[in-house]
C-alpha positions as CSV (number, residue, x, y, z in Angstrom):
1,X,2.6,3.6,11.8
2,X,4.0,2.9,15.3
3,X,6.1,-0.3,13.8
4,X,6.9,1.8,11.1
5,X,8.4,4.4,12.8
6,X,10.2,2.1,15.1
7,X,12.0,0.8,12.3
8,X,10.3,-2.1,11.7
9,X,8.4,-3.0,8.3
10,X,5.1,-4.0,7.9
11,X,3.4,-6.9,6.0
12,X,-0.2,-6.3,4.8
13,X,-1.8,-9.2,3.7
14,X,-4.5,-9.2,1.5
15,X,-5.4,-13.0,1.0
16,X,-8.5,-13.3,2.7
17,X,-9.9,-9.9,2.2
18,X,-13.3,-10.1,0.2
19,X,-13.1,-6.7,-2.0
20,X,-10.6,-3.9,-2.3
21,X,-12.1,-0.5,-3.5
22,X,-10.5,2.2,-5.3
23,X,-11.0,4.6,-2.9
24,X,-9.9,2.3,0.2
25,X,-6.6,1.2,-1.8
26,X,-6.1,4.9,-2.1
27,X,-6.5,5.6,1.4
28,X,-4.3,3.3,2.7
29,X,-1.8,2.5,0.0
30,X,-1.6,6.0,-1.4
31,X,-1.9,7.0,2.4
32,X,1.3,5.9,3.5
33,X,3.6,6.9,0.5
34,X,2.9,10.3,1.2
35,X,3.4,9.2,4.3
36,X,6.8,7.0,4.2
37,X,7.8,9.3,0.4
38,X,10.8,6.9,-0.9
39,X,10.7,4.4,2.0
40,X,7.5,2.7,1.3
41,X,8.9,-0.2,-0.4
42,X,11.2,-0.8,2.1
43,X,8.8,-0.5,4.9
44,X,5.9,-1.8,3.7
45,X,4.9,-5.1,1.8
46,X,1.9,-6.4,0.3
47,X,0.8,-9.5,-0.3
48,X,-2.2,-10.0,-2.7
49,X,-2.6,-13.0,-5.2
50,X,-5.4,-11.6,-7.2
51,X,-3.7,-10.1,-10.4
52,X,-6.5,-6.9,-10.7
53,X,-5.6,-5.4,-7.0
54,X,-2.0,-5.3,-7.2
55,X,-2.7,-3.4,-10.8
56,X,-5.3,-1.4,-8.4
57,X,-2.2,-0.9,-6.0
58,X,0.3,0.1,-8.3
59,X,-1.7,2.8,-10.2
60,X,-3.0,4.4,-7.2
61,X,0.9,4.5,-6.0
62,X,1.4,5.7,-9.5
63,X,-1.4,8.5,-9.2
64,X,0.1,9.8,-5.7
65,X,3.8,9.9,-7.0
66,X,2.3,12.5,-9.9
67,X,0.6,14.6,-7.5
């Protein structure tokens, strides 16, 4: 949140990670759009070859935009 807020973005990259729970997407994804609101996808990027976490990703964004 520190580079963040200092105007810089972030890059969080997911290649060599060895799972990705629901409930730790939510907690950091979801996290920081209520965090950032409309400049999440400015600020942060994601980089995540495996087709079934960046559908993970986007519905947990999904699910905090309806709350």
């Amino acid at each position: 949140m520190a580079l963040i807020a200092g105007g810089n973005g972030v890059l969080i990259d997911l290649t060599h990670a060895e799972a990705l729970s629901p409930s730790f997407a939510d907690e950091l994804f979801g996290g920081l759009r209520e965090e950032l609101g409309g400049d999440f996808k400015k600020k942060v990027k994601v980089k995540c070859e495996k087709h079934e976490w960046r559908r993970l990703i986007t519905s947990v964004l999904e699910h905090r935009l309806k709350e």
